[in-house]
C-alpha positions in Angstrom: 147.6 136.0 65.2 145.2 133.2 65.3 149.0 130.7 65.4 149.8 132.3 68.4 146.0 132.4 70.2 146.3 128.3 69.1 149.9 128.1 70.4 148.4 130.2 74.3 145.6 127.5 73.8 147.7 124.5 73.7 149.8 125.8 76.6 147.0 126.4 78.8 145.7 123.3 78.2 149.0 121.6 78.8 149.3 123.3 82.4 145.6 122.6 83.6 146.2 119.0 82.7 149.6 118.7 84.4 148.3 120.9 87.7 144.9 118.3 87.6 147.8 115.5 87.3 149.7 116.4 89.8 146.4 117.0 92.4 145.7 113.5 91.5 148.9 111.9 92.7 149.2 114.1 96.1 145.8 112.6 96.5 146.6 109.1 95.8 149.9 109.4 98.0 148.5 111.1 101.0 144.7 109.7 101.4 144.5 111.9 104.5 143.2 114.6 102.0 140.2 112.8 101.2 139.8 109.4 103.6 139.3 108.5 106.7 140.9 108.8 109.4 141.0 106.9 113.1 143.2 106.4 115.8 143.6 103.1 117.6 144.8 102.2 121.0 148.3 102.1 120.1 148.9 105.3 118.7 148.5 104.8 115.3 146.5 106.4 112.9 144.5 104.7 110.4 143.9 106.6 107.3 142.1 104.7 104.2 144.1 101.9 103.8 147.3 103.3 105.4 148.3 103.6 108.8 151.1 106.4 110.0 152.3 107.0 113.7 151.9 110.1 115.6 155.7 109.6 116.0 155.5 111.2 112.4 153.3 114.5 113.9 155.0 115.1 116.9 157.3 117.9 117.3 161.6 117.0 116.8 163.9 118.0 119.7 166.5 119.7 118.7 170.3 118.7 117.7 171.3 121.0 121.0 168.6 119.1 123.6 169.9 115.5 122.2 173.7 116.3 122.5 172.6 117.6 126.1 170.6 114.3 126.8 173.8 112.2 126.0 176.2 114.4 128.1 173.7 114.0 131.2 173.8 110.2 129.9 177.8 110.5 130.2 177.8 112.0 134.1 175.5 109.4 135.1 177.3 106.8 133.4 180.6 108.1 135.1 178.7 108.1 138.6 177.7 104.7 138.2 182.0 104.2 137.2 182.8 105.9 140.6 180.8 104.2 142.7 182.6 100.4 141.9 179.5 99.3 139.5 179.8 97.5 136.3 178.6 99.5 133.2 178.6 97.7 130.3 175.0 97.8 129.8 174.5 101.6 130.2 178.0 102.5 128.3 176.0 99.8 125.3 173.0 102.0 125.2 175.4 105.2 125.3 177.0 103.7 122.4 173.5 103.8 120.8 172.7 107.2 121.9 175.6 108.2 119.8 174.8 106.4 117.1 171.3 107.8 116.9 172.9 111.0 116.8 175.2 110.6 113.7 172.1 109.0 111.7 169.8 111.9 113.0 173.1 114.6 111.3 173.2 112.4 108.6 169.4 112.6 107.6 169.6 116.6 108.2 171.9 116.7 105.5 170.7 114.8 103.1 166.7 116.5 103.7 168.9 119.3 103.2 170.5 118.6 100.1 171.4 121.5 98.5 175.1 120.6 96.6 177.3 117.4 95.8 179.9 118.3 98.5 182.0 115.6 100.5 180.0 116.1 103.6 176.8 115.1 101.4 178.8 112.5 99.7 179.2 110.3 103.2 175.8 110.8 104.5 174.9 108.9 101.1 177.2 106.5 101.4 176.1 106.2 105.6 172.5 105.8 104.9 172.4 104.0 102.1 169.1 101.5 102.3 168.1 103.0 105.4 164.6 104.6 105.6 166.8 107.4 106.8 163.5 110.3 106.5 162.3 108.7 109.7 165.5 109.4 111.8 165.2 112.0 114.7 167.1 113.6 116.9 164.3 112.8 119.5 165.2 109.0 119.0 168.5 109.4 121.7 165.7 109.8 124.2 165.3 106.7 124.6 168.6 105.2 125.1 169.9 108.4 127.3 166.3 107.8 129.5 167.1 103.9 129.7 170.7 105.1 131.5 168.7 107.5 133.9 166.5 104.7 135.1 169.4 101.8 135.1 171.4 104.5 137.3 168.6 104.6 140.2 168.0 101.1 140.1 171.7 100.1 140.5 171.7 102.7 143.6 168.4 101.7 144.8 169.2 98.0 144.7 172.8 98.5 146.1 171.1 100.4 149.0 168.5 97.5 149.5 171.9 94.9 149.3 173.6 96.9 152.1 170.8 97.1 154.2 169.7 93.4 154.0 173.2 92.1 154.9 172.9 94.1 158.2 169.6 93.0 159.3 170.8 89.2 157.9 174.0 89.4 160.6 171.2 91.0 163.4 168.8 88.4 163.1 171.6 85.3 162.6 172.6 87.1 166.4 169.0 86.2 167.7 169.6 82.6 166.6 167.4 82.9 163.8 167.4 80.4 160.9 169.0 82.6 158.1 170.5 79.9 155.9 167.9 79.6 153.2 168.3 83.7 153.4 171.9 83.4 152.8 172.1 81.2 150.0 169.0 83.9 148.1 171.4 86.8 149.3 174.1 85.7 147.4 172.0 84.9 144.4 170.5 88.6 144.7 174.6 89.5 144.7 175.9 87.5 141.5 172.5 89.0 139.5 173.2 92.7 140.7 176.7 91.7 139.6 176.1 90.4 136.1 174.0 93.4 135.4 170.4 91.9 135.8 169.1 94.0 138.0 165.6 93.3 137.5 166.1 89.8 138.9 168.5 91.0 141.4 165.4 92.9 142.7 163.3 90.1 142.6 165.6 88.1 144.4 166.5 90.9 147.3 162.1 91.1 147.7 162.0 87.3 148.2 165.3 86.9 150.5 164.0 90.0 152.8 160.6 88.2 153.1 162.3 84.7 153.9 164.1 86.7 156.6 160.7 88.2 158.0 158.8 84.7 158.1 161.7 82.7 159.7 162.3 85.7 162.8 158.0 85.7 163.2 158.2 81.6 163.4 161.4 82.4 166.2 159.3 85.3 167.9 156.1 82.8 168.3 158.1 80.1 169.7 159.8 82.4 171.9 156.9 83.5 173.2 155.6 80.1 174.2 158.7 78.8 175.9 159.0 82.6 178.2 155.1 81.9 179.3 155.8 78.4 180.4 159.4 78.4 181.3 158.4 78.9 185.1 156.2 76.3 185.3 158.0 73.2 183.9 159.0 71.7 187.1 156.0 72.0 189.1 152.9 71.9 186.9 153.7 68.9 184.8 150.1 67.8 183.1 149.3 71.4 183.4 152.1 72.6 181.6 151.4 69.9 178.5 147.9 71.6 178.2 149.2 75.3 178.0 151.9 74.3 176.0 148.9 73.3 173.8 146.9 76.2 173.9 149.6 78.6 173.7 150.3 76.8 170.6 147.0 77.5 169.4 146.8 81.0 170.0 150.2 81.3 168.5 148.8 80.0 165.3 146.0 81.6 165.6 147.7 85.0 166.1 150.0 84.5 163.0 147.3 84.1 160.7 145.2 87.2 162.0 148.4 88.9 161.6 148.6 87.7 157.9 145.2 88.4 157.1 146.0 92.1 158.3 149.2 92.3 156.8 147.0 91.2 153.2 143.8 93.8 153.5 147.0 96.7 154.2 148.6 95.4 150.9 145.6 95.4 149.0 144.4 99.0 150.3 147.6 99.9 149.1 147.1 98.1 145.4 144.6 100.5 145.0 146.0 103.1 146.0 149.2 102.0 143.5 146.5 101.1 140.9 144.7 104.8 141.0 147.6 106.3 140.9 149.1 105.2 138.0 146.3 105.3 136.4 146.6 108.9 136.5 149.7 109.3 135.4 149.2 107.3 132.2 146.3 109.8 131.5 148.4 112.4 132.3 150.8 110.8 129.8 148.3 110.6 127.3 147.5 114.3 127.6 151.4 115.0 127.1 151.7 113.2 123.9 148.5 113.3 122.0 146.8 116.5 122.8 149.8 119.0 124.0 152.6 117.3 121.7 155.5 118.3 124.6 156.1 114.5 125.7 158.1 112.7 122.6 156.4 109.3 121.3 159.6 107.3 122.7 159.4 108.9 126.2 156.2 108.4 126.0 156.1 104.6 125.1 159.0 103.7 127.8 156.7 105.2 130.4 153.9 103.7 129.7 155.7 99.9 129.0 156.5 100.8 132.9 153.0 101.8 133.9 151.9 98.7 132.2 154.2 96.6 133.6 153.2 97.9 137.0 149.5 97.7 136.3 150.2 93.7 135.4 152.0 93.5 138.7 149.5 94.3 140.7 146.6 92.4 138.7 148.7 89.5 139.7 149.3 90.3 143.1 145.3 91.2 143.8 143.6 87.7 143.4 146.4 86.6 145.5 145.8 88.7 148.7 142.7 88.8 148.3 142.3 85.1 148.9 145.0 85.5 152.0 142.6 88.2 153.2 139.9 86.1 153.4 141.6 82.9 155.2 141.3 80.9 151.8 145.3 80.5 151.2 148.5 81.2 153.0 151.4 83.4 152.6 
């Protein structure tokens, strides 16, 4: 009797200290039971001496929303394929869509190992010294997102093309000086061509406003020759001094028309500015306090906003100053 109330003894014993072991170690492997924890401006949160993402707390789409995110991926890829444009880039990231995919499958197996089956077998053998835990289904957001937006920017900028090369031939009719315009056009062409459509954008901006600035210098001019046309041959000396104050006003006309043309842009920076602020807080309220917006939705947006946000910084100092009179256009 007392053997077997030693032998009950022992085993208890054995347990607590095996239970109290275990404790220990969840403690030690996840100090979010016991330590601190903080989140930065990036999204990450600090906890004792670790830092995890809230990539790793959001909620998973599932594999039925990412198959349907790369089929919508496919039918704006063939879009794109009808319309005569090149799609090497977008057809690249479909690639990696796919890809994405078959590691996400892969992971589910393998998290869901339950027997040593062929199936099992090859998702080893894929993932072998990959960190394969971390792979999602939500991950295909970003590449079928990155299509989406390269699919309006290669109809936006082709629009944009189209309508340039009309008001190019319109304004060449009114003798204005388009050749400086035609040599950027074509540059804007080759770079919508080779798939670079953020310079191609660039490039279509800085070729429109060439064409604006050259037919404004032909519209002042024109306007001084029609107000003294009449009075060449019979005001001589006259004429010379209202050439010159025409000239004048012309200038002086221009650069009021500048100035204006600068406060309107700048209203409108602020505008731009308050705006998307907002939706970067809106943003914020998606990801971190709802959970609906997934982290890498969520960072391609707000790389954009930021990108936006620089953009204008730029642009304000620089208006500013035209605003005031203290540099031109």
């Amino acid at each position: 009797m007392k053997d077997e109330y030693r032998k009950t003894a022992a085993l208890v014993s054995s347990s607590i200290f095996l239970i109290s072991l275990a404790i220990l170690v969840s403690i030690f492997m996840n100090p979010s039971i016991t330590g601190f924890a903080a989140l930065n401006d990036e999204g990450v949160i600090s906890i004792s001496n670790k830092t995890v993402t809230l990539e790793d707390n959001i909620k998973d789409i599932t594999r039925q929303e990412a198959v349907e995110a790369i089929n919508l991926a496919k039918e704006n890829i063939q879009e794109i394929t009808l319309s005569g444009f090149s799609t090497n880039y977008v057809n690249d990231q479909l690639v990696e869509a796919n890809n994405v995919l078959n590691r996400a499958d892969y992971a589910e197996v393998l998290k869901g190992e339950n027997s040593d089956n062929e199936l099992l077998k090859e998702a080893k053998l894929a993932l072998t010294g990959l960190n394969w835990q971390g792979f999602r289904y939500s991950d295909v957001l970003v590449y079928t997102t990155e299509i989406e937006l390269t699919k309006l920017s290669i109809f936006e900028i082709n629009d944009n093309i189209i309508v340039l090369e009309s008001k190019l031939e319109d304004y060449k009719e009114q003798s204005v000086d388009t050749a400086l315009a035609e040599d950027l056009l074509t540059q804007t062409k080759q770079a919508f061509k080779d798939e670079q459509y953020e310079d191609a954008g660039e490039l279509w901006e800085k070729t429109n406003n060439e064409l604006e600035s050259k037919r404004a210098e032909l519209t002042s001019i024109r306007a001084i020759s029609n107000a003294s046309k009449n009075f060449v041959q019979r005001n001589g000396w006259w004429l010379l001094a209202l050439c010159i104050i025409l000239s004048v006003l012309g200038w002086y006309t221009y650069n009021k028309y500048i100035i204006h043309d600068a406060k309107k842009k700048l209203k409108h920076f602020r505008i731009e500015n308050k705006t998307i602020t907002e939706l970067m807080k809106k943003a914020q309220r998606e990801r971190f306090e709802s959970g609906t917006l997934p982290a890498s939705t969520y960072k391609i947006r707000m790389d954009k906003y930021r990108d936006k946000l620089i953009e204008i910084k730029r642009n304000i100092p620089v208006f500013r100053a035209i605003a005031k009179g203290k540099k031109k256009k």
